[in-house]
C-alpha positions as a printed Julia matrix, in Angstrom:
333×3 Matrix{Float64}:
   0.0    0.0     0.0
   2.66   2.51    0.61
   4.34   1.77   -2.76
   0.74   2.07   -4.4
  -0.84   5.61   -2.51
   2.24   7.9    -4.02
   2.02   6.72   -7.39
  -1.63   7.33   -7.16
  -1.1   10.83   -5.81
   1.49  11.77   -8.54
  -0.75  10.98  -11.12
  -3.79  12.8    -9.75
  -1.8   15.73   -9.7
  -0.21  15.31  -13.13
  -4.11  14.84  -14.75
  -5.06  17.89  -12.66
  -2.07  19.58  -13.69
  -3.07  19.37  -17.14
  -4.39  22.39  -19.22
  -7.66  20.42  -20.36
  -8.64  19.54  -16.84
 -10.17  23.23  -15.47
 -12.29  23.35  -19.1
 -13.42  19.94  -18.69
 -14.6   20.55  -15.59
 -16.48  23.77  -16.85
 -17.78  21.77  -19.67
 -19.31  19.12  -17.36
 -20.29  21.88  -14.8
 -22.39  23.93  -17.77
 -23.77  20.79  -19.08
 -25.37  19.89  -15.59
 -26.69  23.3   -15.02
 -28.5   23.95  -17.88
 -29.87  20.44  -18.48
 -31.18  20.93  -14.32
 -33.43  24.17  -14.91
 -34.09  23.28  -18.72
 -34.13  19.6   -19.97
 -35.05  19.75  -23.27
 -31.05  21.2   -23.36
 -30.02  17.81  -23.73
 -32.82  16.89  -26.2
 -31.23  15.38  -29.09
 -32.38  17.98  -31.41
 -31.11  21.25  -29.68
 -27.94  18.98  -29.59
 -27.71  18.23  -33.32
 -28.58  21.86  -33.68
 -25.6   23.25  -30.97
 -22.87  20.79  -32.94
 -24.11  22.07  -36.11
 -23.17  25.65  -35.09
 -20.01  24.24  -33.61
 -18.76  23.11  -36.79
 -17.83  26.52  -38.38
 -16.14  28.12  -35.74
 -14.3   25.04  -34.16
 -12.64  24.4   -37.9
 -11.29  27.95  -37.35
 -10.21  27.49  -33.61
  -8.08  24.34  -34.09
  -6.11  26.09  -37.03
  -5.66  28.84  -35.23
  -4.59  26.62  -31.84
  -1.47  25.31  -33.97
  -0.86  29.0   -35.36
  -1.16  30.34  -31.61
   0.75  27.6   -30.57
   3.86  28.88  -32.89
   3.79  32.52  -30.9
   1.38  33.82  -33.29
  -2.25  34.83  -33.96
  -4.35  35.7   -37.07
  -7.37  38.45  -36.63
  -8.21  37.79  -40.1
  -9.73  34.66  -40.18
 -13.17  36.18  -39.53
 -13.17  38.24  -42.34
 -12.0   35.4   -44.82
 -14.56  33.13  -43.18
 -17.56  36.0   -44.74
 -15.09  36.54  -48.04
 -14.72  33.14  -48.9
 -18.26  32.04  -49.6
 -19.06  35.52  -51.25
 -16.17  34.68  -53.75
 -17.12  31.22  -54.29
 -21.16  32.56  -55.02
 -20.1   35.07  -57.07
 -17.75  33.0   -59.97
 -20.92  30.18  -59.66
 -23.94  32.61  -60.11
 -21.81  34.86  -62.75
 -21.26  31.88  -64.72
 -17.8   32.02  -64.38
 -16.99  28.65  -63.7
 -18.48  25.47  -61.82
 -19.37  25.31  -58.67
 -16.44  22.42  -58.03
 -13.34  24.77  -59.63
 -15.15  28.16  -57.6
 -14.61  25.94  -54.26
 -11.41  25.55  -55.17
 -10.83  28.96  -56.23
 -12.25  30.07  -53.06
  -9.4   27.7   -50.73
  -6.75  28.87  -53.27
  -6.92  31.99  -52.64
  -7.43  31.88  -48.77
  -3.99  30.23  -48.67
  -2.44  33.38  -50.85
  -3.98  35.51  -48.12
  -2.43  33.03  -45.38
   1.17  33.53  -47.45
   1.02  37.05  -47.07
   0.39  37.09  -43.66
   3.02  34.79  -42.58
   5.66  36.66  -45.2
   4.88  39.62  -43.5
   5.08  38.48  -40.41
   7.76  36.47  -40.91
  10.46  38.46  -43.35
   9.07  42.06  -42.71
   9.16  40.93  -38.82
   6.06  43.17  -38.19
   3.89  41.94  -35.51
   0.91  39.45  -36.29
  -1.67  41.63  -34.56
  -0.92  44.67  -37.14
  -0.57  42.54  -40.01
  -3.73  40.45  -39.73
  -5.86  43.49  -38.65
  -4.67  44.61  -41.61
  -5.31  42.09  -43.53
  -9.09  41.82  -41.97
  -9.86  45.43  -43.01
  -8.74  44.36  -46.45
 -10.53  41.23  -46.84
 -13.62  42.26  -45.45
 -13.9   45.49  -47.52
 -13.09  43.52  -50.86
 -16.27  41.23  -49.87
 -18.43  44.23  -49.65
 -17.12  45.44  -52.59
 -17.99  42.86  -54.64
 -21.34  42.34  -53.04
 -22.33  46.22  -52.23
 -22.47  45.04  -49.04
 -25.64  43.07  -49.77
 -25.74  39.24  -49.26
 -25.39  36.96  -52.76
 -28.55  36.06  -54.16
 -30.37  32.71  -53.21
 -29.51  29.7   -54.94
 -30.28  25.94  -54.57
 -27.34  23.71  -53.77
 -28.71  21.28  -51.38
 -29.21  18.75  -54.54
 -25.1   19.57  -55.7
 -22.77  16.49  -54.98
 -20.35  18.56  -53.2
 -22.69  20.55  -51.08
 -24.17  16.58  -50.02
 -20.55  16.15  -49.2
 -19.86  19.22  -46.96
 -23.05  19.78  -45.05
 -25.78  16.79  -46.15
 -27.26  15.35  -43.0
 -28.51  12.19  -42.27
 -31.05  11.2   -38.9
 -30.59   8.64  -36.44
 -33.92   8.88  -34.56
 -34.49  12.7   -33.5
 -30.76  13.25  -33.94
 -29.63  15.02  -36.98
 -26.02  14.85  -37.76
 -24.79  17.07  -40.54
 -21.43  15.92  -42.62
 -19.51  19.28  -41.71
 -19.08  17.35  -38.11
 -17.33  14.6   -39.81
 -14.86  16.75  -41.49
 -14.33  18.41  -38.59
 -13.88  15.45  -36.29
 -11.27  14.58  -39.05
  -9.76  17.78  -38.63
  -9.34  17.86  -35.0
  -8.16  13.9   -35.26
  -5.16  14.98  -37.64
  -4.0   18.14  -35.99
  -4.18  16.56  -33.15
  -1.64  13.88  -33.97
   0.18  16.22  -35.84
   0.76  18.32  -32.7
   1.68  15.93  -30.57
   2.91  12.9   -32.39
   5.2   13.69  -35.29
   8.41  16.2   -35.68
   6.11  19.19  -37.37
   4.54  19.31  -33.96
   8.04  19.92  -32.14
   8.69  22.17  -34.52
   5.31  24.48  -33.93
   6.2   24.12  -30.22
   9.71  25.13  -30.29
   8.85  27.52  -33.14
   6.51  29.56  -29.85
   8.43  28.66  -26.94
  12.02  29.43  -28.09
  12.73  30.55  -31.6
  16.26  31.03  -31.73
  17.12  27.84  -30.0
  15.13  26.13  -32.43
  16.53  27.66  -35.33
  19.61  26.55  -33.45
  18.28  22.92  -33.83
  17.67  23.31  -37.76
  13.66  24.17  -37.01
  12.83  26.3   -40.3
  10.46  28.71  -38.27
   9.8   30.86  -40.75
   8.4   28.25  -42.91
   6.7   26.9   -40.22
   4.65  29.86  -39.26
   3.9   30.96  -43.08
   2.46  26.76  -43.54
   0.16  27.81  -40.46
  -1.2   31.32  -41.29
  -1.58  29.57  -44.9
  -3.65  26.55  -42.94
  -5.44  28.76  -40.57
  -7.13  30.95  -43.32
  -7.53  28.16  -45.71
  -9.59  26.22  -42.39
 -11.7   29.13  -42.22
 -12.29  29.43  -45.68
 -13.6   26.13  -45.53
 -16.07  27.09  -42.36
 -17.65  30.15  -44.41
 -18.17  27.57  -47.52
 -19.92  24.69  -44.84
 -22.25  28.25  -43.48
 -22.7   29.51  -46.81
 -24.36  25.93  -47.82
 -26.55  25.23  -44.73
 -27.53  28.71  -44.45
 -28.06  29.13  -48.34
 -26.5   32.66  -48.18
 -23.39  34.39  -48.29
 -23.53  37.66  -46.23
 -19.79  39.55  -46.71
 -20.16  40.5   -42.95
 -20.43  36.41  -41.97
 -17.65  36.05  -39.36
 -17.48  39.66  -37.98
 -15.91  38.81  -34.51
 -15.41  35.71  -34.98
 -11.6   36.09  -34.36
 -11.68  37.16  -30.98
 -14.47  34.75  -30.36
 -12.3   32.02  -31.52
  -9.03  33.21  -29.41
 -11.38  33.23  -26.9
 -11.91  29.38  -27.4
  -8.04  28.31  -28.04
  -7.16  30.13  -24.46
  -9.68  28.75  -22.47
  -8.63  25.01  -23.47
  -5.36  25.88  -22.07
  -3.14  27.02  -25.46
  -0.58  29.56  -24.11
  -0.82  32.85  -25.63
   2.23  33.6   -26.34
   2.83  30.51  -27.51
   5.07  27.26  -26.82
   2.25  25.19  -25.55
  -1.0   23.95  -27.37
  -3.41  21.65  -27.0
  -6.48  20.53  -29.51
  -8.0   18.6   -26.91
  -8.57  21.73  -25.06
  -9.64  23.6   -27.9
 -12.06  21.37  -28.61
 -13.74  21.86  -24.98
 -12.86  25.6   -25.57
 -15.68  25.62  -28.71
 -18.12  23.27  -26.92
 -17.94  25.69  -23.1
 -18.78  28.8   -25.54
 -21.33  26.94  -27.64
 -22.77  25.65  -24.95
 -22.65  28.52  -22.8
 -24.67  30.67  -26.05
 -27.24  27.87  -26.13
 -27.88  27.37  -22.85
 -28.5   30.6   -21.83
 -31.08  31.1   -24.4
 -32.98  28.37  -22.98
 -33.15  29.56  -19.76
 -34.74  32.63  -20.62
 -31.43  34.63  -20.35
 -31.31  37.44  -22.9
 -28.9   36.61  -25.29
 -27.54  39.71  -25.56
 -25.83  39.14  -22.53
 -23.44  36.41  -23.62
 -20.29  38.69  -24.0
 -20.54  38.96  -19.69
 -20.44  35.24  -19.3
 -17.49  34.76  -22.08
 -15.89  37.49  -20.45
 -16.26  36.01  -17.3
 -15.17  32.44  -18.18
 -12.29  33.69  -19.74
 -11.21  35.49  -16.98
 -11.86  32.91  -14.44
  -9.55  29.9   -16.7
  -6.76  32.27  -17.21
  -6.85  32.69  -13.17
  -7.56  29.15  -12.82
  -4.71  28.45  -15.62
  -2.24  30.52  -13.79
  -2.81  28.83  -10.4
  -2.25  24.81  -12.39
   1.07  26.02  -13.93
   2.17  27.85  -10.58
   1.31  24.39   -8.32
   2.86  22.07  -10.71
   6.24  24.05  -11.26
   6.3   23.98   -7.66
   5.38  20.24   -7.2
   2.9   20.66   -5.37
C-alpha cells in the first residue's frame, strides 16, 4: 500500500495539472446546469442543432490553436470566413466557372492571403496583430465590394454532390447529424496527432516557446509559421463555404468577430498565448464551453444579448484558474 498511494497521488496531480482539466470541468459543470433548470437542453435535437453551429467556428479554432501555438495569432480569419463564400457565389452565379473549380478557387486563394500574412510576419518581422488586422480590413472590404455590401442572391445547392458532401445530414432517430461534423472530427483527429505525435509538432512548439534555440536545432520557423497562417485561413475558408451551404446565403459580414471569439476558445482550453504550448484537446472543450454557454443561456430565458458577460467572465476565471495549475505544478505541489 505505501508503494501504491504515491504513485496514485502523482498521477492525480499530473491529470489535474493538465491544461484540459479546469475546461473539462467547466464543460461538465455547464452541461449539468443547464440540463437541471431546462431539460429539453439535452434533447437530441437542440444537440444536433448546438454541434451544427459548432462546426464553423471550431474548424477555425483548431487552425488557429497550432498557429497560436507557434507565438502567433491571425485576426483575419473572420473576415475570410464572410469573403470566402461571397467569392465562391459570385464566380458560380456569374457563370464564371463550376461550382467544383469556384470551391477551389475560393481555398486557393485563402492560402495566398495566409502567405502574405506569414511573409509579412515572418520576413518584414512586423507583428501578427498589425498585419492580420490589416489584412481583416482588407478582406472584409473587398467582400463588400464585390457584393455592395448586400448578401449573394439565393440559390439551390442542397441537390449539388459537393454541397451533399460538406453539409448533407442524415437522422438517427431525433438526432440530426450534418457531414460538416465529420470533417471536422477529421480535422481535430489529424491536428491533433500532428501536434503531438510527429516532428512538425516539435517544430510548432519550439517555433513559440524558443525561436532562436530552435533555429539553433535546424527548425525552419519561418516556414513553419507561413504553412500555419496559410492553414489557418484556408480552415476558415472552408467554415464560411460549410455556413454559406446550410444557411443558403453568403452575407460579406459572416464572421465579424469571430476572431476574438475564436481566441477566446483556443485560451480557455489551455493554449498559451504567447505561444510554446497547445493543445487541440482543449480547444475542442474551448468551442463546446462557448457553444454551450450561447445555447444554454437562451434556454433559460437569459437574454442573449448578454453572452459577452459570461465569455468574459469564463475567460477570466480559466486564465486565473490556468495561472494557479502552472504555478502548483512548477512547484510540485
Amino acid at each position: 500500500m505505501t508503494h501504491i498511494t504515491p504513485w496514485r497521488r502523482l498521477t492525480g496531480h499530473r491529470w489535474i495539472a493538465r491544461p484540459e482539466f479546469g475546461p473539462f470541468v467547466l464543460l461538465v459543470v455547464e452541461l449539468v446546469v443547464f440540463w437541471s433548470i431546462n431539460h429539453d437542453f439535452l434533447s437530441p435535437g437542440n444537440i444536433s442543432n448546438t454541434l451544427a453551429f459548432t462546426v464553423e467556428l471550431g474548424l477555425i479554432a483548431v487552425g488557429m490553436t497550432l498557429l497560436m501555438t507557434s507565438g502567433e495569432f491571425d485576426l483575419s480569419v473572420g473576415s475570410v470566413f464572410g469573403f470566402s463564400p461571397v467569392l465562391m457565389w459570385t464566380l458560380m452565379n456569374s457563370g464564371a466557372t463550376s461550382l467544383e473549380v469556384a470551391f477551389v478557387v475560393c481555398l486557393v486563394v485563402a492560402a495566398l492571403i495566409g502567405l502574405i500574412n506569414g511573409w509579412f510576419v515572418t520576413k518584414l518581422k512586423i507583428p501578427s496583430f498589425l498585419v492580420t488586422l490589416g489584412m481583416l480590413l482588407v478582406v472584409r472590404g473587398t467582400a463588400l465590394f464585390i457584393t455592395d455590401g448586400f448578401p449573394q442572391r439565393t440559390w439551390s445547392a442542397g441537390g449539388h454532390w459537393l454541397a451533399k458532401i460538406l453539409v448533407g445530414d442524415i437522422y438517427i432517430g431525433d438526432f440530426r447529424v450534418y457531414a460538416s461534423l465529420l470533417w471536422f472530427a477529421g480535422v481535430v483527429l489529424v491536428l491533433g496527432y500532428v501536434l503531438t505525435q510527429t516532428k512538425i509538432g516539435n517544430w510548432i512548439q519550439a517555433a513559440g516557446g524558443n525561436p532562436s534555440a530552435a533555429r539553433a536545432r535546424g527548425v525552419n520557423v519561418d516556414r513553419t509559421k507561413i504553412a500555419l497562417f496559410m492553414l489557418s485561413a484556408m480552415l476558415a475558408a472552408f467554415a464560411g463555404v460549410i455556413s454559406s451551404i446550410r444557411t443558403s446565403a453568403a452575407n460579406p459580414n459572416s464572421g465579424t468577430g469571430y476572431e476574438l471569439e475564436v481566441i477566446a476558445m483556443v485560451v480557455i482550453g489551455g493554449t498559451a498565448l504567447s505561444g510554446g504550448r497547445g493543445t487541440i484537446v482543449g480547444t475542442v472543450l474551448g468551442i463546446f464551453i462557448l457553444r454551450v454557454m450561447r445555447n444554454g443561456i437562451v434556454l433559460i430565458g437569459v437574454p442573449g444579448l448578454a453572452y459577452n458577460i459570461f465569455i468574459g467572465a469564463i475567460i477570466l476565471g480559466m486564465m486565473a484558474l490556468h495561472s494557479w495549475l502552472e504555478r502548483r505544478h512548477q512547484a510540485g505541489t
